[in-house]
C-alpha positions as CSV (number, residue, x, y, z in Angstrom):
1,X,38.0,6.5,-41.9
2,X,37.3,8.0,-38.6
3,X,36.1,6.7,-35.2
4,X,32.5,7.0,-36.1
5,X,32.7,4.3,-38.9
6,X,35.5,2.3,-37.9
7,X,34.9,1.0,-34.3
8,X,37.8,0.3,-32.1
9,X,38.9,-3.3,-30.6
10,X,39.3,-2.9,-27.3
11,X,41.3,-5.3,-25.1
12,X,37.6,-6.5,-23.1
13,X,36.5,-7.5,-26.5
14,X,39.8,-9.7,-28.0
15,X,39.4,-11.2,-24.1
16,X,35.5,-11.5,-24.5
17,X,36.5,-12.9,-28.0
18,X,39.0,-15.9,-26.6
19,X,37.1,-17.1,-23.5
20,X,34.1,-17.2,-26.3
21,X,36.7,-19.7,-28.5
22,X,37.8,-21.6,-25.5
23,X,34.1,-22.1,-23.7
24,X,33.2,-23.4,-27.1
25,X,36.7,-25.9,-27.3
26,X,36.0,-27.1,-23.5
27,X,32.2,-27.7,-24.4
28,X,32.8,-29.6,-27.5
29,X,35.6,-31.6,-25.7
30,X,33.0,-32.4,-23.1
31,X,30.7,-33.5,-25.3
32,X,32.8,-35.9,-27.4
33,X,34.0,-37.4,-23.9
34,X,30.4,-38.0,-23.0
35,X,29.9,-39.6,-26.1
36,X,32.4,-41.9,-25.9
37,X,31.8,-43.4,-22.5
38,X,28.0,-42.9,-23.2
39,X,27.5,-45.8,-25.6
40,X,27.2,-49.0,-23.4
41,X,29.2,-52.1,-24.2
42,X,27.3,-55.9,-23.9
43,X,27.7,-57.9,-20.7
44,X,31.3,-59.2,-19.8
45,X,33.4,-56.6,-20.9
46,X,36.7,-58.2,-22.4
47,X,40.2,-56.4,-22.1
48,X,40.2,-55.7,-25.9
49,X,37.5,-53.8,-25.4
50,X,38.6,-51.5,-22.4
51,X,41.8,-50.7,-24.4
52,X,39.7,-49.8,-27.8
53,X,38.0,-47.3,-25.3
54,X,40.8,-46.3,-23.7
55,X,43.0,-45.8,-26.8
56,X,40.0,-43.8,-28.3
57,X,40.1,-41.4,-25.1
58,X,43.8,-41.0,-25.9
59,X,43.1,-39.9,-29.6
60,X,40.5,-37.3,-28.3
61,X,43.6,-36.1,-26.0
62,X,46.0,-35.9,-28.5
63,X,43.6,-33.7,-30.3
64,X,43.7,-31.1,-27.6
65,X,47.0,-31.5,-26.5
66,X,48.2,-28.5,-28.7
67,X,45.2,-25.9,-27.6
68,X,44.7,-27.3,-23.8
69,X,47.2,-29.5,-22.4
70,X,46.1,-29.2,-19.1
71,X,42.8,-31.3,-20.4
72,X,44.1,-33.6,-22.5
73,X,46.8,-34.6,-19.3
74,X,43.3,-35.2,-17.9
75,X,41.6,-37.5,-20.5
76,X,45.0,-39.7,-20.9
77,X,44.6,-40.2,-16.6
78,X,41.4,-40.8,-17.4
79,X,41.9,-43.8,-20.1
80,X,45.0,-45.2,-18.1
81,X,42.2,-45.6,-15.1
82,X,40.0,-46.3,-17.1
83,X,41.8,-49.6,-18.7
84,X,43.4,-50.5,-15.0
85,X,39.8,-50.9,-14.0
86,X,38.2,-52.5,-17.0
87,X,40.6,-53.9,-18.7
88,X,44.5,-55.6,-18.0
């Protein structure tokens, strides 16, 4: 095999190739976050139902803890406020 049939990998394209992977991770993250503040709760929220959303936030963050820890410290902030405000 020579370079004519066998292109090379350069280091632009494995780094082209991660921020690709992590721009898709971020965006899918985003969206499930959406999604679970997105769907609107009845009138006269009770506390049980603050913690079921906040405890759902913390399972999304545990899911990215591994790949982006710096976002998933984020989303569990995010749920503690969240349940101070809504819910306690």
């Amino acid at each position: 095999m020579n370079t004519a049939t066998h292109p090379r990998i350069t280091a632009t394209s494995r780094q082209a190739g991660w921020a690709d992977l992590l721009a898709k991770i971020v965006d899918s993250a985003r969206q499930r976050a959406l999604a679970l503040w997105s769907t609107e709760s009845a009138p006269g929220t009770t506390d049980s139902s603050a913690a079921v959303e906040a405890n759902r936030v913390r399972n999304l963050a545990m899911d990215y803890m591994r790949h982006d820890p710096r976002f998933a410290a984020d989303l569990f902030a995010a749920a503690d406020r969240h349940e101070e405000l809504h819910g306690r």
